[in-house]
N, C-alpha and C positions, 0 to 999 in steps of 0.2 A: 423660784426656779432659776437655774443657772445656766445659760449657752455656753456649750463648750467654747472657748474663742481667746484664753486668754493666750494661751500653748498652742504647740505642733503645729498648725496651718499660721500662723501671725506673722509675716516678717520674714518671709523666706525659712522658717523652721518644717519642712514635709515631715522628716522620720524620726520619731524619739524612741528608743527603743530600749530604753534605761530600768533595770529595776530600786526600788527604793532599798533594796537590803543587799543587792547582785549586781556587782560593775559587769559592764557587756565584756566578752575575753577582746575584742577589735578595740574598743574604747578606752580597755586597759594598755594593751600595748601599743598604742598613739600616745598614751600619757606618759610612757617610757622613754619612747624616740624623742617628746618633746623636753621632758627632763634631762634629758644627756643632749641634747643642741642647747640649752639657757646656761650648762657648767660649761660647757666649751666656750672659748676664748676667742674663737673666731667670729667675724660678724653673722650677724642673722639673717637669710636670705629669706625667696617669697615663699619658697617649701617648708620653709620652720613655722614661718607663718600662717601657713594655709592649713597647717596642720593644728596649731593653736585655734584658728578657725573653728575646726572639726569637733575639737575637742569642748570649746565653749557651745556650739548648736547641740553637742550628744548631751549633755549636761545639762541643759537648762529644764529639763522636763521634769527630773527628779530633786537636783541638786543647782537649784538656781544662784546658790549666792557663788560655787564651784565656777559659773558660766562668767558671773560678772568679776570674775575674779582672772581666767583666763581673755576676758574681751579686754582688760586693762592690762595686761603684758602685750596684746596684742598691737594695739594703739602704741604702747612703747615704742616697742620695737618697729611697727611701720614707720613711725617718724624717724628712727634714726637711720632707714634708707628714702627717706622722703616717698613709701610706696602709700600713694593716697587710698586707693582699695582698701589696703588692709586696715589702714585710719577709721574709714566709713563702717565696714565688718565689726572691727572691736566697737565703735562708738554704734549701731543696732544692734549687738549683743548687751549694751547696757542699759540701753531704753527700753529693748524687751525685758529685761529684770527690774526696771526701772519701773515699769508701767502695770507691772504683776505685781510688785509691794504696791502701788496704788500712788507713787513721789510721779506724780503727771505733770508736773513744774519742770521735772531736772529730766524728765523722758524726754519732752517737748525739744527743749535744747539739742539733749543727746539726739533725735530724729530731723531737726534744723542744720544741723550741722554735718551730718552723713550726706542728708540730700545735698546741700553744696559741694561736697566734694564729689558724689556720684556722678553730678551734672557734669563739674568740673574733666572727669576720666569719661564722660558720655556712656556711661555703664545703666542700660535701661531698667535690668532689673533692677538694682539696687536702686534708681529712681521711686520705681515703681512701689517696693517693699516699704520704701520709706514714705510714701503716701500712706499705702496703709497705716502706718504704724502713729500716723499724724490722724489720719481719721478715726482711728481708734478711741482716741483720746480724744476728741471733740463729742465722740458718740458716749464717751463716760460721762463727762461734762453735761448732757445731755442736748449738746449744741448737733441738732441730727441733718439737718439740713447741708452744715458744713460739713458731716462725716462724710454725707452720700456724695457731697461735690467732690473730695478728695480719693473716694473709691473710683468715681466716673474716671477720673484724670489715669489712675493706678490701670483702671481694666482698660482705658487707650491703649497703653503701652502695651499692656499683655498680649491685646492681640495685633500691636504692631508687629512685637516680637515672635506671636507663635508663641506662645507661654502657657498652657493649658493649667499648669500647676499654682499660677500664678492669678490665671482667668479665675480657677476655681474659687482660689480663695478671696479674690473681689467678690465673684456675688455670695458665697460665704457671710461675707465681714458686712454687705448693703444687706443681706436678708437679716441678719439683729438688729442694724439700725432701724427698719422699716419696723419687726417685731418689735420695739422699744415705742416705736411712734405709734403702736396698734394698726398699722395696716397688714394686715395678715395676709391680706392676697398676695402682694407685693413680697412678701417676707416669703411666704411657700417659694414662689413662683423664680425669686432668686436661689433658695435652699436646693430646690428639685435641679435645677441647669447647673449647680455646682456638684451635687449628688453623683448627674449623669456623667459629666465630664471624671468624677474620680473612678466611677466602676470603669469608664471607659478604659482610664491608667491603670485599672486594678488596684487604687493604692486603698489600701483597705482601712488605713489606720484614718486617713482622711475623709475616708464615706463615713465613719462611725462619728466623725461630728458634726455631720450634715445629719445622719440618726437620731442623734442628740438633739439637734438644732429643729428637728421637722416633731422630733416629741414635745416639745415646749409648745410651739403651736397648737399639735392637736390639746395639750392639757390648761392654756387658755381659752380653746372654745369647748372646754369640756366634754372632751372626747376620750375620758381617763382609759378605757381598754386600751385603743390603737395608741394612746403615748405610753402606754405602761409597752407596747409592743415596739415600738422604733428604741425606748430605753434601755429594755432590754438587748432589743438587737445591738446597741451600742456598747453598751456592757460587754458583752462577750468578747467583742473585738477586743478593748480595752483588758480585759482579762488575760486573753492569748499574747496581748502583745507587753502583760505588765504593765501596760503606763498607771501609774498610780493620780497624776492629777485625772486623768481619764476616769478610771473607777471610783474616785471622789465625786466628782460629777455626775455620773450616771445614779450612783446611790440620795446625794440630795435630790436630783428629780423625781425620784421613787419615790424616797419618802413622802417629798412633798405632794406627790400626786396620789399615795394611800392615805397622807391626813386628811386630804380633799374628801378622798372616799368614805372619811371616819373609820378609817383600817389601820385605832392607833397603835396595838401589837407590833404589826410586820415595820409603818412606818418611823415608831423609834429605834427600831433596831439599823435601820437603815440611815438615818438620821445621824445615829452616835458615832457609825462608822464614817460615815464622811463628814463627820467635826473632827474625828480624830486625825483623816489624813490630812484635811486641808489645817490643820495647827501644827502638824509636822510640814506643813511645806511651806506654810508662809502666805497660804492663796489670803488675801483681807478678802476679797470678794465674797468669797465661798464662807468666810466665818463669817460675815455678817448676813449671809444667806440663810448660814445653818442656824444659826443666833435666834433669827427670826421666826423660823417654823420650830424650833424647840419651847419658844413662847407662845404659838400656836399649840402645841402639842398639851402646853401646862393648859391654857388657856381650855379647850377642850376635855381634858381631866378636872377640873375647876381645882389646878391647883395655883389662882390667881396670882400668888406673894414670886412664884417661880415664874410664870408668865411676864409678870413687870419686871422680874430682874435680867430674865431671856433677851426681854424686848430692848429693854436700857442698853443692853450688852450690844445688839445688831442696829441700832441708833446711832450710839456712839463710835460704833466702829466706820459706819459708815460716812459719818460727819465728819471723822477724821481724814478719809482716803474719799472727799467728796463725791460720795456715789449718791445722786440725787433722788436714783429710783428706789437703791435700797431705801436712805433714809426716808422718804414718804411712805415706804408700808411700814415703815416699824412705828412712825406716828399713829399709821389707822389700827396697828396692832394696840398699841398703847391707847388709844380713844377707846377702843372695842373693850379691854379688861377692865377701865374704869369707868364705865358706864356702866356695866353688869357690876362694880360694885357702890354705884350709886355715889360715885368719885363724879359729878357733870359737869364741875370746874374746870379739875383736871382734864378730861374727857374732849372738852369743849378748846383748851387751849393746844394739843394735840392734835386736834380733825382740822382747825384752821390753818393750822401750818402744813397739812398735811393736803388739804385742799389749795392751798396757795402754791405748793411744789407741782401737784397734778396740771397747776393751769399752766407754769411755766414750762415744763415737760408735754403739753399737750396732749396728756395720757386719757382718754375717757374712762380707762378702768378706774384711776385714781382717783381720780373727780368724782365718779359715781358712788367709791367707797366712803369716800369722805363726805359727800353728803348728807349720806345714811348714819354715820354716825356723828355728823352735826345737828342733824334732828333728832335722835335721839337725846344730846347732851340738853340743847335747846332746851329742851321739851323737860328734862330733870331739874333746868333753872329755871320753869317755867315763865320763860321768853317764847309763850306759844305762839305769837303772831310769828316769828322768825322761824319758830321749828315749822312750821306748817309749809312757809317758802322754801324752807333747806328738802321738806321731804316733796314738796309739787318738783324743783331741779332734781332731787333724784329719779322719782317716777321719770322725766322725760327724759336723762343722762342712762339710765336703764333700761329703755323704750328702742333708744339711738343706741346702746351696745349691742341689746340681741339683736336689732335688726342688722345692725352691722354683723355680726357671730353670722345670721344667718345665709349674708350674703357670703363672708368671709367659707364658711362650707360650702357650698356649690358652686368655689372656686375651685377648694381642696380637692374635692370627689373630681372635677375636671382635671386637674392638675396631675392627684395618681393616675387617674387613668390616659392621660396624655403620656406622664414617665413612664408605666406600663407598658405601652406601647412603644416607645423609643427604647426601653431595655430589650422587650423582643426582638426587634433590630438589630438592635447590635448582635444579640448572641446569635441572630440568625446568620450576621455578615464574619461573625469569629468561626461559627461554624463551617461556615463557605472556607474560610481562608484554609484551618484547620484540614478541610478536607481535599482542597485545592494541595493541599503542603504534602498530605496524607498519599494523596494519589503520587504525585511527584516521585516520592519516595519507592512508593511500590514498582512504578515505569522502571525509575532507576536498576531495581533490583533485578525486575525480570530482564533488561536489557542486560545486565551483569551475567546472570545466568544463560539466558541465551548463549552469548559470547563462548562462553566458557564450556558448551556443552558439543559434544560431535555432532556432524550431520545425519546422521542416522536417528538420532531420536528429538530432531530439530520438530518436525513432523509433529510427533506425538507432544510434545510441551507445549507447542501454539494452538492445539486441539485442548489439549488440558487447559489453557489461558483463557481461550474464547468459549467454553465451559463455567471457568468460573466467575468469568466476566459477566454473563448472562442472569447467572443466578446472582450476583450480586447486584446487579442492575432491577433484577423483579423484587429483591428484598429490599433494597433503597424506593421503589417506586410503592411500596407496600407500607412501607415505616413512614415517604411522604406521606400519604392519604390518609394514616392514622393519628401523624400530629395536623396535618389540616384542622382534622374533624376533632382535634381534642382544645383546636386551637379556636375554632369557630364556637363548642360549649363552652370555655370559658370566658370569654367575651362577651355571652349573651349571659351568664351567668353573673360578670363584674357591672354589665350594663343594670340591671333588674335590683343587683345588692346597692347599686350608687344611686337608684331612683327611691331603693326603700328606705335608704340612710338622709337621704334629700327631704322625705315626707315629713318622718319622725322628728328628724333635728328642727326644722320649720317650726313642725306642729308646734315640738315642745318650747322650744324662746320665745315665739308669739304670743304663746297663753299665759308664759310665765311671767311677762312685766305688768301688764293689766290686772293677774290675779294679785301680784305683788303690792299694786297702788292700793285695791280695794282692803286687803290684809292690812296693810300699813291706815288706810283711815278708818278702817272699824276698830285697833287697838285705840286709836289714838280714842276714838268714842267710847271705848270699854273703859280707858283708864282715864275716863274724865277729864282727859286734855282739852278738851273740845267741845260743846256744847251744841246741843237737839239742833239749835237753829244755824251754828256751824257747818254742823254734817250738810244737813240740808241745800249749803249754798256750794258746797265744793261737792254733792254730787252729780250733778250737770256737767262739769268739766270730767270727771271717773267715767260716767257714760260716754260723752265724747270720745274718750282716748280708747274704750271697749270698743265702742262702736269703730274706730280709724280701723283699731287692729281685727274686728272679724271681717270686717271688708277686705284688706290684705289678706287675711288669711284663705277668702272665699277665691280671690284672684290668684294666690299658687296655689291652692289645691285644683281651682279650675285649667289651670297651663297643664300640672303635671300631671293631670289625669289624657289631658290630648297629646300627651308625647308620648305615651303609652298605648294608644288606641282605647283607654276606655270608655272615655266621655261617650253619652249615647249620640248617635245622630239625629240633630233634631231640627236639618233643613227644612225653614220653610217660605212664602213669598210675606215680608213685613215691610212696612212702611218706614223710611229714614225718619221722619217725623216724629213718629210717634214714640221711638226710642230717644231721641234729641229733647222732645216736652219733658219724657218720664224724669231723666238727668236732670235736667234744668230746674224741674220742683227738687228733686233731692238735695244738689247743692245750692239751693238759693240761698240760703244761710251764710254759705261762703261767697257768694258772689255781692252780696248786701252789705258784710263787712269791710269789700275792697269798693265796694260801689260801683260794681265793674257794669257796664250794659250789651245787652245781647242783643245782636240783630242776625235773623235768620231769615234766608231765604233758600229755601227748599222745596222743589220742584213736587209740582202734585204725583207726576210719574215718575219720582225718586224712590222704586220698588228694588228691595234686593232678595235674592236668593240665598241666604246661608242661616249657618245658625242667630239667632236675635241675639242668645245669649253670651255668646262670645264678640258679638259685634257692640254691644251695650258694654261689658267691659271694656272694649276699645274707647268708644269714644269719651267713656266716662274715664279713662287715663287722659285721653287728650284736653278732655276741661278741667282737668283737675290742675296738669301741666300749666293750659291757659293762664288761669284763676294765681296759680305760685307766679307766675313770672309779667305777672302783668303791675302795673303802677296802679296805684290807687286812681281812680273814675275812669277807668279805663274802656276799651270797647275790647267785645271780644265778637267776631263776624262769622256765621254759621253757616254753611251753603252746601247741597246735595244736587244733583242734576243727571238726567241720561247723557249717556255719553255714547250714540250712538250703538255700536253691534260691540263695543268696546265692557261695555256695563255700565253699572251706577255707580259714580264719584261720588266722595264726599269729601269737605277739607274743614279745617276750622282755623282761624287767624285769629293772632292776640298781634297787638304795639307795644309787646314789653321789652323784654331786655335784650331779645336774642342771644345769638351763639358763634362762636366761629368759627371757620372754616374747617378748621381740624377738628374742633368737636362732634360739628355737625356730623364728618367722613364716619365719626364711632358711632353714631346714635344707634345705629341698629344693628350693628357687628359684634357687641360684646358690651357686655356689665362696664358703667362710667360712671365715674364716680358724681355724685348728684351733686348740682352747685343748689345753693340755699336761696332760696325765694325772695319777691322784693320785701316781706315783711319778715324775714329768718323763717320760711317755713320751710323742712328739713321735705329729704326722700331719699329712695331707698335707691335710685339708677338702675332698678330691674326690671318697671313699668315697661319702657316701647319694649324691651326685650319682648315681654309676654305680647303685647301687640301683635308685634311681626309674627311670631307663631300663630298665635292664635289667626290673622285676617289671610298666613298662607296656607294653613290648615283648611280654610274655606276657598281656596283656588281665586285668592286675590289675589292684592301686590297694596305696598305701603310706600311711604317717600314723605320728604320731609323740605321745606324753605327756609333757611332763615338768613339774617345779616343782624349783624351785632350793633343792640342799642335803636335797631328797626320792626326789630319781632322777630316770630315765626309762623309759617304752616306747616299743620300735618296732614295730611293724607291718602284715604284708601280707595282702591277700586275694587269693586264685587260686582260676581254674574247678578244683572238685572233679571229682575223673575217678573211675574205677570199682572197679578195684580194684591193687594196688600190682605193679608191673614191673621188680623190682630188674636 
């Protein structure tokens, strides 16, 4: 899949408007003006120039080698007035062509050497553009960290400037980076505030790549409807406005999200159209993209000999124009056809270098892919001991993606429904202005007429005015009450469809790693990899990871069923005790392996009032927390007590690692992102979320202590009830 990003928003580039077969009739006769000032004989001033400018930005959408070819007259010519601007201009019109062939060596220079002179004239934007155009290139690189540092510096300036066009495309150009790094919250959540800002401008050819850009998302967490729907929507723009790198784009997303679907009909037709524009324009990207999935496509048809020539093709191309992501899927593409054809040599030398790119890229999709088919190849050179480790790393590199996918959704669903919201907004405040403007105009006109009409029928026209004033006032108060009320059912209507999209997607990634591991060690038993008393010892660890995952599973479906009113109510008076024992037996297991010691002290009259079973999930998050973040022989200290007319406390203290201050401010405001245990045990950072719900759904209150490197506490007050109801 492809992000729109290499054109039109990059670099100070907003509007391309160019068709591949149609010069625009404005872009033609600039190229006239500029033609007849380079024969003339007199010197070049900054309006020949600014117009050479114009002519390289209209150009570079369609006809890119045209731009690099007008940005080096331009450079000429500024140097023989010493005008540095236009120096900077021609020299990022050629990094942006520079960096579309994929020469990131000679862009780098060309963007090093703008920025000096931009500083030089204190020209902010062109500062700023040329950050980008340097973080771009680090994010190709796969150096992401430095891309996001040089975006932060680019969006300073924009909004020192007041730059929206400018704002937009920072979080634009951070929400790919973040997409590349697989943080998809992060990657939405930039996408959506670049989004709003363009509808804000109305620039429409700019929202169609934030479209693009929020499709890719939803078709890595395999949400193929709604990306087949933002790609579409992108499409069309791109259509109306000709951009042909645009409908290049849009069509390899397609395709690639109906071979997903195994919808291989529509998706090669989609496919060959966008190899054939991006070979007419020069995109490497896009061919080594399109390379890829057409090796997919053979690979799928089992027309294998076409698959490895595909594959070889989107490898190489990408090895050439070092694209580090392309080249690590065209490796797992390459392990994947020769394994099915019992190639595990080859197979095997393939997935390792394809796993070696995924760790330096940090990509868990990569890593996961490549595991899978390291164990596979493994497992053909009968090296089962190794294949048996490569597929235990996948199971839990797949275990950590969906749960990651899952949280990464009930970001999404938050996220449209926050821009949702903020679109209403806005057109409610366009409409004000609109009608504010609207009105104005009508004043005007009746004061005009007035004026102009005798005294005699002055009378009857202000009787006529305050008439249809009236009625126009009861029809405005009529049309309000019925977008209220059309505005109040859709709302409860995106509320119910984002809880049921919340369920489903859960459900499904939760079942599907666990089902996956099991599938994956009963083939390996079928096809005699593995031996009776093998199975035997690796299924202990299979039930384990069943067992982690229905318990998660039990704990969101128990949250989401209380933010809906449906859980039944099942207040009643129980003992803190005896839900503390119950816990305590269950993870002893875990608490034996860190050697952790419990000491409870728990008041006999430590009776609460609420549901047991939502309170049992609480503290069984809070030990579970404990237990990850405490040091091996650790203590973990248990305590419940009345607390006068106030209720019954409880807290539970570990001496692990604590937290800091600014962590602690998130713990129970919003999804954070889960720090890893003292022995790498992994979490999901949705735990105290459900907490907090869940202990103020029972008319309590939660809170948290910690200092870093000294521990932490957590906890909760609930109405004290009377006396315990086991």
């Amino acid at each position: 899949m492809k992000p729109y990003f290499a054109i039109l928003l990059i670099f100070n580039l907003a509007v391309l408007n160019v068709f591949a077969k149609q010069q625009n009739p404005p872009t033609d006769s600039l190229k006239k003006l500029v033609a007849a000032s380079l024969k003339s004989s007199t010197k070049s001033d900054t309006l020949t120039i600014s117009r050479i400018d114009k002519l390289a930005h209209d150009y570079f959408a369609s006809y890119p080698d045209s731009a690099l070819y007008y940005g080096k007259i331009e450079i000429k010519l500024s140097k023989q007035i010493n005008y540095k601007k236009g120096v900077a201009d021609g020299l990022t019109h050629l990094a942006d062509v520079n960096t579309f062939h994929g020469d990131y060596v000679t862009s780098a220079q060309n963007y090093n050497a703008a920025l000096l002179l931009y500083q030089q004239v204190n020209n902010m934007h062109g500062i700023s553009t040329s950050y980008q155009g340097l973080g771009y290139i680090q994010d190709y690189l796969g150096n992401y960290n430095a891309a996001i540092g040089l975006y932060n510096k680019s969006l300073a300036l924009s909004l020192k400037i007041a730059n929206e066009e400018d704002e937009a495309e920072c979080y634009n150009l951070m929400g790919i980076t973040y997409d590349n790094k697989g943080d998809y919250s992060k990657a939405l959540d930039c996408y959506f505030k670049s989004l709003f800002i363009d509808i804000k401008r109305k620039d429409e050819l700019s929202a169609a790549n934030k479209y693009s850009n929020i499709g890719v998302i939803m078709q890595r967490l395999e949400l193929y409807p709604k990306a087949l729907n933002y790609y579409n929507h992108a499409l069309a723009i791109w259509k109306k406005r000709a951009d042909q790198q645009g409908i290049s784009t849009a069509c390899q997303n397609i395709g690639e999200t109906l071979l997903a679907q195994r919808n291989l009909p529509d998706a090669i037709a989609y496919l060959r159209k966008a190899s054939f524009i991006f070979h007419k324009l020069g995109d490497t990207d896009g061919i080594s993209l399109v390379y890829y999935d057409l090796g997919l496509y053979n690979y799928y048809t089992n027309h294998t000999d076409s698959a490895i020539f595909y594959l070889n093709l989107s490898y190489n191309s990408a090895a050439k124009n070092k694209m580090l992501f392309n080249r690590a899927n065209a490796n797992i593409g390459l392990a994947m056809v020769y394994n099915l054809e019992h190639k595990y040599q080859q197979a095997y030398d393939h997935a390792i270098v394809a796993q070696a790119t995924g760790t330096k890229l940090n990509s868990l999709s990569i890593k996961t892919d490549a595991a899978l088919e390291l164990s596979k190849a493994l497992a053909g050179l009968k090296r089962f001991e190794e294949a048996y480790h490569q597929h235990e790393l996948y199971a839990a590199l797949k275990t950590d993606l969906k749960h990651n996918e899952t949280v990464h959704k009930i970001m999404l669903y938050n996220l449209e429904l926050d821009f949702a919201k903020k679109q209403r907004d806005l057109t409610e405040k366009q409409h004000k202005k609109e009608k504010l403007y609207q009105e104005k105009i009508d004043n005007q006109h009746n004061e005009n007429l007035i004026s102009a009409t005798v005294i005699i029928i002055l009378a009857i026209i202000a009787v006529g005015y305050y008439v249809a004033k009236s009625k126009q006032q009861r029809i405005n108060a009529l049309l309000a009450a019925q977008q209220a009320d059309l505005n109040t059912q859709a709302t409860k209507l995106n509320e119910l469809n984002i809880l049921k999209d919340r369920l489903i997607g859960v459900l499904a990634h939760d079942l599907r790693a666990p089902i996956s591991t099991l599938r994956g060690l009963f083939n390996l038993m079928i096809d005699t990899s593995i031996t009776t008393e093998e199975f035997t010892a690796m299924a202990p660890k299979v039930f384990n990871t069943l067992e982690h995952t229905s318990d998660f599973l039990d704990t969101l479906l128990f949250w989401i069923n209380s933010q809906v009113d449906l859980a039944e109510n099942k207040t009643t008076n129980f003992a803190l005790t005896d839900i503390v024992n119950r816990e305590l037996a269950h993870l002893d297991d875990k608490l034996k392996q860190k050697n952790i010691t419990t000491q409870i002290n728990i008041a006999a009259d430590a009776i609460a009032f609420a549901d047991p079973n939502s309170v049992r999930i609480v503290i069984h998050n809070f030990l579970t927390n404990a237990i990850k973040f405490s040091k091996r022989d650790g203590v973990i200290e248990i305590s419940a007590w009345l607390e006068g007319d106030e209720g019954v406390a409880f807290c539970l203290k570990d001496y692990g690692v604590g937290m800091t201050t600014e962590y602690l401010n998130t713990l129970f405001k919003s999804q954070v992102t889960s720090a890893i245990g003292t022995e790498n045990e992994s979490g999901t950072g949705m735990g105290l979320l459900f907490c907090k719900d869940l202990i103020e759904n029972q008319k309590g209150k939660i809170w948290a202590k910690s200092n870093l490197g000294a521990g932490t506490e957590l906890c909760f007050m609930l109405p004290a009830g009377t006396k315990a109801i086991v």
